[in-house]
C-alpha positions as CSV (number, residue, x, y, z in Angstrom):
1,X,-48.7,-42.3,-16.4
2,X,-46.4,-44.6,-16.8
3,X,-46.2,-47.4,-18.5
4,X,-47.1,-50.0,-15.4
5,X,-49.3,-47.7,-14.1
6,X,-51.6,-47.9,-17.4
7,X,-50.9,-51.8,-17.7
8,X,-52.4,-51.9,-13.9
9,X,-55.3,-49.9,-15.3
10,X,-56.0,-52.3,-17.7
11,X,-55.9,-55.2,-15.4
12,X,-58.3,-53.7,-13.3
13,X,-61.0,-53.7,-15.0
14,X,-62.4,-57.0,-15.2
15,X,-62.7,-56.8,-11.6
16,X,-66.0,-54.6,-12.0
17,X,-68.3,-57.3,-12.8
18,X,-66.7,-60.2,-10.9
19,X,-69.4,-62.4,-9.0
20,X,-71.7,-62.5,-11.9
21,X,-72.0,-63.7,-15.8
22,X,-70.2,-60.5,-16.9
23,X,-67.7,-61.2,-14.6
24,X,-67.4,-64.8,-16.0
25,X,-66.9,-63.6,-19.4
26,X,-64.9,-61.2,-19.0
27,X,-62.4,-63.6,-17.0
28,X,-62.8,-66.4,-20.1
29,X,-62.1,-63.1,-22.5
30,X,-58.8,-62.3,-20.4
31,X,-57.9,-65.9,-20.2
32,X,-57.2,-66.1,-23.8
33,X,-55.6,-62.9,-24.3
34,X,-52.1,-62.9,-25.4
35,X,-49.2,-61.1,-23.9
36,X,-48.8,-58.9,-26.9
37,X,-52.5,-58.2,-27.0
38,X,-51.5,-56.9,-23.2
39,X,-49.2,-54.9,-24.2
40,X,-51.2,-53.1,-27.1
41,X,-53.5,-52.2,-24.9
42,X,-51.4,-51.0,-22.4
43,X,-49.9,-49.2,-24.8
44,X,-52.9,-47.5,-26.5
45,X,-53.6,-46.4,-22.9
46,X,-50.3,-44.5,-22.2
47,X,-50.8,-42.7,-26.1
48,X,-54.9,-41.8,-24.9
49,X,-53.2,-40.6,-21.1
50,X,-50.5,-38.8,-23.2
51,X,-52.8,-36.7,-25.6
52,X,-55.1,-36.0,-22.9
53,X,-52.4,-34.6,-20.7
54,X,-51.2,-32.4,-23.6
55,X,-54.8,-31.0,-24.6
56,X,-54.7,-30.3,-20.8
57,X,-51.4,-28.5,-20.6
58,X,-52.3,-26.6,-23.9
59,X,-55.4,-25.2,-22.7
60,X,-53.7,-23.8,-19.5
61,X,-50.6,-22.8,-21.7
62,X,-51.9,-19.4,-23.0
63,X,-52.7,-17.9,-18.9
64,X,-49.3,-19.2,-18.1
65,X,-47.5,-17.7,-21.1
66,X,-49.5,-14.3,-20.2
67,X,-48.7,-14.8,-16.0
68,X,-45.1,-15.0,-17.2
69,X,-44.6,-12.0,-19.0
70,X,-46.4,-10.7,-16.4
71,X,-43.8,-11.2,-13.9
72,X,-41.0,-10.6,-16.6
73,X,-42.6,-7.2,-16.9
74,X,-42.7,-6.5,-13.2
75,X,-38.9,-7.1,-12.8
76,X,-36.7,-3.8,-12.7
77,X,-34.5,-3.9,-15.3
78,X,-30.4,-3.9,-15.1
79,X,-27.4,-3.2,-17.1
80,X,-24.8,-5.2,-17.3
81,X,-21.6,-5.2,-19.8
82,X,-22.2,-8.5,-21.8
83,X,-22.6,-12.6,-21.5
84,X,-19.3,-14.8,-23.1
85,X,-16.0,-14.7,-23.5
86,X,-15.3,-10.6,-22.0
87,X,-18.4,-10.8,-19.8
88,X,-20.5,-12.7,-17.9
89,X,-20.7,-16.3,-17.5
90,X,-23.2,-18.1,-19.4
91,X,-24.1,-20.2,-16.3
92,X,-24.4,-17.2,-13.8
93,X,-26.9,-15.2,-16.4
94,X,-29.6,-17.1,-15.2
95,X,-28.7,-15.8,-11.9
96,X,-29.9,-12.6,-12.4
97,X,-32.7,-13.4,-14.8
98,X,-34.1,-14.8,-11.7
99,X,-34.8,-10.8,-10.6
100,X,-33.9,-8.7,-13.6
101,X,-34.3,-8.2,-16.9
102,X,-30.9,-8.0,-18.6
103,X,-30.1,-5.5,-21.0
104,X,-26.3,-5.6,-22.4
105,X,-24.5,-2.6,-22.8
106,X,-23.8,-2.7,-26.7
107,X,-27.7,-3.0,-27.0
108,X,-28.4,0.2,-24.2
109,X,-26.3,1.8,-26.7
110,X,-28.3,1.1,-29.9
111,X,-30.7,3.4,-28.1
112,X,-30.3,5.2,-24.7
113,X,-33.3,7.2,-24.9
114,X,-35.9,3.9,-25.0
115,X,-34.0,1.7,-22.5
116,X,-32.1,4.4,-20.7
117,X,-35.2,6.1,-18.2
118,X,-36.6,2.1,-17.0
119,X,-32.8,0.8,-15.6
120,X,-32.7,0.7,-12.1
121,X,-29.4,-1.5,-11.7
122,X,-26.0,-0.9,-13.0
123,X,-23.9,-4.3,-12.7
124,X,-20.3,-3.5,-13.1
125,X,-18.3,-6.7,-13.9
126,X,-14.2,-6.3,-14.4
127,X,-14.9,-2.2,-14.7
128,X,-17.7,-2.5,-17.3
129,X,-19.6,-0.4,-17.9
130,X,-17.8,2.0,-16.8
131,X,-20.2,4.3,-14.8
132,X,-18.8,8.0,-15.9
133,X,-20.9,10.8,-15.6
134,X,-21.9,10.9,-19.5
135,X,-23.2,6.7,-18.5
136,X,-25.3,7.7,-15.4
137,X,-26.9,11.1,-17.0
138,X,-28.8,8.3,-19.0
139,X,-30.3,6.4,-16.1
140,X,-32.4,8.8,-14.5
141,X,-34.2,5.8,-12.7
142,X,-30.7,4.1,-11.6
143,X,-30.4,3.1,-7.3
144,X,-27.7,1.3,-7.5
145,X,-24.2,0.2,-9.0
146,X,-23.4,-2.7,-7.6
147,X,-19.5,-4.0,-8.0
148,X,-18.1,-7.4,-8.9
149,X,-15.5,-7.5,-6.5
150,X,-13.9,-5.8,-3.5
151,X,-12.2,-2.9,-4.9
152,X,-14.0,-0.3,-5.7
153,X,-11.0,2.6,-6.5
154,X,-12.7,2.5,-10.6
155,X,-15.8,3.8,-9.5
156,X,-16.0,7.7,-8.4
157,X,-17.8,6.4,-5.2
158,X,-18.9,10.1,-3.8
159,X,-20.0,11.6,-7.2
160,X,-22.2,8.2,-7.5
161,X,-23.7,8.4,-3.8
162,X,-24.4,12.4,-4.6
163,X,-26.8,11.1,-6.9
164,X,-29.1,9.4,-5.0
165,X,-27.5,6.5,-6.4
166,X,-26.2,3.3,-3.8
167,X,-22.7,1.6,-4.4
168,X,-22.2,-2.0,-3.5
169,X,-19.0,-4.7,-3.8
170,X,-18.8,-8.2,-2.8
171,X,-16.3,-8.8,-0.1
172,X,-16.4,-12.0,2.2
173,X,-16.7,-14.5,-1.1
174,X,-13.6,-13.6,-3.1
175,X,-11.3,-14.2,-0.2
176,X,-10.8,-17.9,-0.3
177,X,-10.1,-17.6,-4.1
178,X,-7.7,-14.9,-3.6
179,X,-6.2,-16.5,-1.1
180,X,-5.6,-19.7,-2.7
181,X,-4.6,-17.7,-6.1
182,X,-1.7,-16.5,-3.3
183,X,-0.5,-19.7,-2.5
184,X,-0.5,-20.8,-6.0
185,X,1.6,-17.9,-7.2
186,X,3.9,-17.8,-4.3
187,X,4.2,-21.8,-4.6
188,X,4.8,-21.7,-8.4
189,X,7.4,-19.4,-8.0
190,X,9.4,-20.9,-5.3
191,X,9.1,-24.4,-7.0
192,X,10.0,-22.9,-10.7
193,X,6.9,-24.7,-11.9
194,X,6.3,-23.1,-15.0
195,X,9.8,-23.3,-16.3
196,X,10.1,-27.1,-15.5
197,X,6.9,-27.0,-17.5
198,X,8.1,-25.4,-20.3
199,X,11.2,-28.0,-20.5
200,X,9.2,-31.3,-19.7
201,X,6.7,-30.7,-23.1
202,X,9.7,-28.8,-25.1
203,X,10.3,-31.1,-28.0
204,X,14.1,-30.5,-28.0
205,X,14.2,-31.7,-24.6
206,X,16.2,-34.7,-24.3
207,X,17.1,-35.2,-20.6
208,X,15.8,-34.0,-17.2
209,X,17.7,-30.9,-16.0
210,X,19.9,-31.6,-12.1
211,X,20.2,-27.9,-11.7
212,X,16.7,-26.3,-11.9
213,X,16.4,-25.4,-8.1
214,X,13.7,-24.0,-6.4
215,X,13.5,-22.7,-2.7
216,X,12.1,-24.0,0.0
217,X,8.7,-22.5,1.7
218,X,8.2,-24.6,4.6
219,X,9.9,-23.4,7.4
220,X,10.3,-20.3,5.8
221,X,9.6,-16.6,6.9
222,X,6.3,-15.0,5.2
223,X,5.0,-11.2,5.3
224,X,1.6,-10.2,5.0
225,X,1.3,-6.2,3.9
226,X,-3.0,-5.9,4.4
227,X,-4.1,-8.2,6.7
228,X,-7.6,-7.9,6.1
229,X,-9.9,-11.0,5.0
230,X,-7.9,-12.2,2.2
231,X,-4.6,-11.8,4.4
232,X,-6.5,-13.9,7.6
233,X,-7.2,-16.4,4.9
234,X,-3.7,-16.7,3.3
235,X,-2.2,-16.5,7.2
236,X,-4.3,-19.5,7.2
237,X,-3.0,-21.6,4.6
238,X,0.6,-20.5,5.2
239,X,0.4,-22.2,8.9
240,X,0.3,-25.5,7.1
241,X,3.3,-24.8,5.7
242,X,5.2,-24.3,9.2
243,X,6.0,-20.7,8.0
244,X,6.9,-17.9,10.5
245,X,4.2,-15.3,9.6
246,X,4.6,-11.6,9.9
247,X,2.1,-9.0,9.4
248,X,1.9,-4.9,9.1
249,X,-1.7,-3.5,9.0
250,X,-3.6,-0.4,9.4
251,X,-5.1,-1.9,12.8
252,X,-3.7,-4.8,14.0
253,X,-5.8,-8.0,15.0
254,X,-7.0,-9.5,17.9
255,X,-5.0,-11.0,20.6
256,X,-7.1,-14.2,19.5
257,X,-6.6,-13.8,15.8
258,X,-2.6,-13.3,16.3
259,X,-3.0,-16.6,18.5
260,X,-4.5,-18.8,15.8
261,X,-2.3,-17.7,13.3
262,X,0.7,-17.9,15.3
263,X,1.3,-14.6,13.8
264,X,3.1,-11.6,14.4
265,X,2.3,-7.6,14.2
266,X,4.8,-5.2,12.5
267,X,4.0,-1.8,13.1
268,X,6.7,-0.7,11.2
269,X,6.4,-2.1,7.7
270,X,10.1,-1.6,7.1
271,X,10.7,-4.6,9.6
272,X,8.7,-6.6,8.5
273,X,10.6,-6.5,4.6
274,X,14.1,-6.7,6.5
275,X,12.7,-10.3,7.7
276,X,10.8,-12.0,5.1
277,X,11.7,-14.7,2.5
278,X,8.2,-14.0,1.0
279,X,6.3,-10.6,0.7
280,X,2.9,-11.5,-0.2
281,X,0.5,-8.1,-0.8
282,X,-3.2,-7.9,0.2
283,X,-3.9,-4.2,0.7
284,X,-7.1,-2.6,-1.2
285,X,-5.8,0.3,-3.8
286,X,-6.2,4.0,-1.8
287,X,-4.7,7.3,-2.4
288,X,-2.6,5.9,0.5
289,X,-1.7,2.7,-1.0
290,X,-0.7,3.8,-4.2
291,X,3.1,2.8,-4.7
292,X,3.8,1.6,-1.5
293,X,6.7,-0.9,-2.4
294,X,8.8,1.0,-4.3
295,X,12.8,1.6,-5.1
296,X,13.3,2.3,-1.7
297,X,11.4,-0.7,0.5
298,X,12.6,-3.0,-2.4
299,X,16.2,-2.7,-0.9
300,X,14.7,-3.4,2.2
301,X,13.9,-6.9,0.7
302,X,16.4,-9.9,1.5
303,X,18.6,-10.5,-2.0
304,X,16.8,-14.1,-2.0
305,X,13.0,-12.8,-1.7
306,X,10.0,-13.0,-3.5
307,X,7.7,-10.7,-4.0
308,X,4.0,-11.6,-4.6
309,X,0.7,-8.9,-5.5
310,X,-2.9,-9.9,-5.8
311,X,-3.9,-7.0,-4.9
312,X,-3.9,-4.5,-7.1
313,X,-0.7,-3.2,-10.1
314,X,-0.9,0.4,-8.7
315,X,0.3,-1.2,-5.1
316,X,3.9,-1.3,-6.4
317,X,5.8,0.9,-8.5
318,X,6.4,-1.2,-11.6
319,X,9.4,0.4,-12.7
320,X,11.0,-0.1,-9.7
321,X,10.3,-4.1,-10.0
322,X,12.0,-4.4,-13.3
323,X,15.2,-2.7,-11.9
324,X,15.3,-4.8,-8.7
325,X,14.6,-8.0,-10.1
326,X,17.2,-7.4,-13.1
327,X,19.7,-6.2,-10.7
328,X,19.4,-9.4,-8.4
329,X,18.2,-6.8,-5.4
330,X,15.2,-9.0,-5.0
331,X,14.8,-12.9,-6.4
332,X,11.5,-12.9,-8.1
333,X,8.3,-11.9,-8.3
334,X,5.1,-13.6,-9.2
335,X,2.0,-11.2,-10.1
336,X,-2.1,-11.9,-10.3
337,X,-2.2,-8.0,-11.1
338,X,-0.1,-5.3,-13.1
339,X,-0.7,-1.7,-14.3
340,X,-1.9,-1.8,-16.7
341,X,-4.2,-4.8,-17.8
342,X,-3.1,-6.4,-20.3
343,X,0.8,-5.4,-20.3
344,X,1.9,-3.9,-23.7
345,X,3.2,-6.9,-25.5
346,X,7.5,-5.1,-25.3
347,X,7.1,-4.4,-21.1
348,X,10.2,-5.3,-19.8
349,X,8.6,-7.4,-17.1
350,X,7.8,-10.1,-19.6
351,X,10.8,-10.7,-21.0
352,X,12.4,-11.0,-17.4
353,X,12.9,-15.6,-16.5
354,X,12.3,-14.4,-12.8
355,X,8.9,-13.7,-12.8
356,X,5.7,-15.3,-12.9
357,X,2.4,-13.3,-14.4
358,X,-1.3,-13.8,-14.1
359,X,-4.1,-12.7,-16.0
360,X,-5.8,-10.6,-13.0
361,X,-7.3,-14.7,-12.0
362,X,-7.7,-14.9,-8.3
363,X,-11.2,-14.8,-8.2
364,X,-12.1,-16.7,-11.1
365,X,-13.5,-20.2,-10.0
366,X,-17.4,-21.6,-11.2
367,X,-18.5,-20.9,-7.9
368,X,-16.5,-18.0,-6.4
369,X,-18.4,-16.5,-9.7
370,X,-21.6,-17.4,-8.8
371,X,-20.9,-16.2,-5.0
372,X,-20.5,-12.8,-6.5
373,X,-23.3,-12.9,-8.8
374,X,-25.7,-13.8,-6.1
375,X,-24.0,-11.1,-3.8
376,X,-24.5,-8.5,-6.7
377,X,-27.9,-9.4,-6.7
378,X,-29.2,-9.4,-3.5
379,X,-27.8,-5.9,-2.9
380,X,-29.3,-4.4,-5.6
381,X,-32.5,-6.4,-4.8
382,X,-32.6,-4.7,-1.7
383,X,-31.4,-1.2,-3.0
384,X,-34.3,-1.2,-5.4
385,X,-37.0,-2.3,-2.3
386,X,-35.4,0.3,-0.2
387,X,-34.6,-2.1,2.2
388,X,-31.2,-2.0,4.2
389,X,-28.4,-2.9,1.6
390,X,-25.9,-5.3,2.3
391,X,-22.1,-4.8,1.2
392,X,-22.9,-0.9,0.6
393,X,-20.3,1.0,-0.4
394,X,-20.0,4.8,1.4
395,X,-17.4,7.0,0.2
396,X,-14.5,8.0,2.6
């Protein structure tokens, strides 16, 4: 009770005998009251309220404790790798705490026997843990691996499935992220953001450079190689820009799609690399993806292109960057994603002023995060019910 609440309290009371000689006296006893008198008793009735509540709560704290662990104790339990810096979020944690209990990897491996036969749920966040055979003998309870992302060519997706076991991935809420990580990259790298960065804070700088030219995007011709969700959505953003867009894909879109895009198909991916000014990649990793821009559809590339991945470092032969980018066969190249991940610190792709690296960070906003979180866990939540599973996973 608040503070006006009790005062009202108070003031009520006199009231009860009004009409009579208790009434009367009671009035005369008010009358002379002062306002600080007032407010110690309006105060002493907020500390009685206050104490009263809290033997209240107290007695009803013990069956709540016990209701909770309770329900803690009928929640499956889940791996995941850990929470901070190479992990999880702190703020997503709670997330899954909402329908697991968590147990981190390090502690699973303290002791596999105890915890190993109750885990249900294997979350797999940036490849960890990675679910090898030797990992899943351990879970003999384990219905589901459920994927932190779209791609899914780190997981051995048909030995998984022959165990019983279901395979999930979130798709639809990393394509806005990735999309926008595109533009960023492509943008950054047409504009020369980053060097103008490093010479605006460099300490020796003493004048603003009249020669540090970009090129220009608007107006300019784009490629799309994987027009799936993430390609729609960077089609999308491109349009602003006035940009002639060009697609290849394993199945082309809709007459409709084509239409709002203003977009046009390549069936041959070769014309399509003839005719851009930007090369942007969106294909998921397969057997059939696996160094598709190479030597050879590098000198395909205009002399004055740019060449931009976020989909995955296996999608183009790396080698075969570093030559045509120090040869001046292509103009640069800016990368979310390289094989492998980190680069050793002496590739020669770092050393090289005309291109622009990522750590692997398209997907990585506060709520694309949680997105994926949620999406992780509503699979596995329905994996473990044996209801139908959302985002599953079958092997090709």
């Amino acid at each position: 009770m608040n503070r006006e609440a009790a005062r009202g309290v108070s003031r009520s009371r006199p009231k009860m005998g009004e009409g009579g000689e208790e009434g009367r006296q009671q009035k005369s006893w008010r009358s002379v009251r002062t306002e600080k008198e007032e407010e110690q008793i309006t105060q002493a009735f907020v500390v009685t309220l206050s104490l009263s509540s809290r033997v209240e709560t107290a007695g009803l704290g013990k069956p709540q404790l016990e209701t909770q662990k309770m329900m803690d104790g009928d929640k499956p339990w889940v791996l995941i790798s850990e929470v901070g810096e190479n992990g999880y979020l702190e703020e997503v944690i709670d997330i899954i705490k909402q329908h697991f209990n968590i147990i981190c990897h390090r502690d699973f491996l303290k002791n596999p026997q105890l915890h190993g036969p109750k885990i249900q749920a294997l979350f797999v966040w940036h490849t960890c843990p990675d679910p090898e055979p030797s990992l899943l003998s351990l879970l003999p309870s384990l219905k589901v691996v459920a994927n932190g992302g779209v791609g899914v060519n780190h997981l051995d997706v048909s030995y998984i499935t022959s165990l019983g076991v279901k395979v999930t991935n979130t798709p639809s809420v990393v394509s806005d992220a990735t999309a926008d990580m595109a533009m960023a990259l492509l943008l950054a790298s047409a504009r020369r953001v980053v060097r103008g960065h490093q010479i605006a804070v460099d300490v020796q700088t003493t004048h603003l450079p009249l020669t540090l030219m970009g090129i220009d995007v608007t107006g300019s011709t784009l490629g799309i190689i994987g027009m799936g969700d993430v390609g729609y959505k960077i089609a999308q953003r491109c349009k602003g820009f006035d940009m002639k867009i060009l697609y290849h894909n394993r199945n082309r879109r809709s007459d409709e799609d084509e239409q709002a895009l203003g977009a046009t198909y390549c069936e041959n991916m070769d014309d399509l690399l003839k005719a851009s000014d930007f090369v942007i990649l969106g294909v998921t990793l397969t057997p059939e993806t696996t160094g598709l821009i190479s030597h050879r559809e590098l000198s395909l590339m205009k002399p004055t292109a740019t060449l931009v991945n976020v989909s995955r470092g296996l999608v183009v032969d790396q080698d075969a960057v570093v030559k045509a980018l120090q040869s001046g066969t292509i103009h640069a190249a800016a990368l979310d994603v390289t094989y492998p991940e980190l680069l050793p610190r002496d590739h020669p792709l770092l050393g090289l002023p005309n291109v622009l690296i990522s750590p692997h960070m398209g997907i990585n906003t506060y709520s694309t995060i949680r997105r994926m979180v949620q999406t992780m866990v509503q699979s596995a939540v329905a994996a473990i019910s044996g209801h139908p599973v959302p985002n599953e996973v079958k092997p090709r």
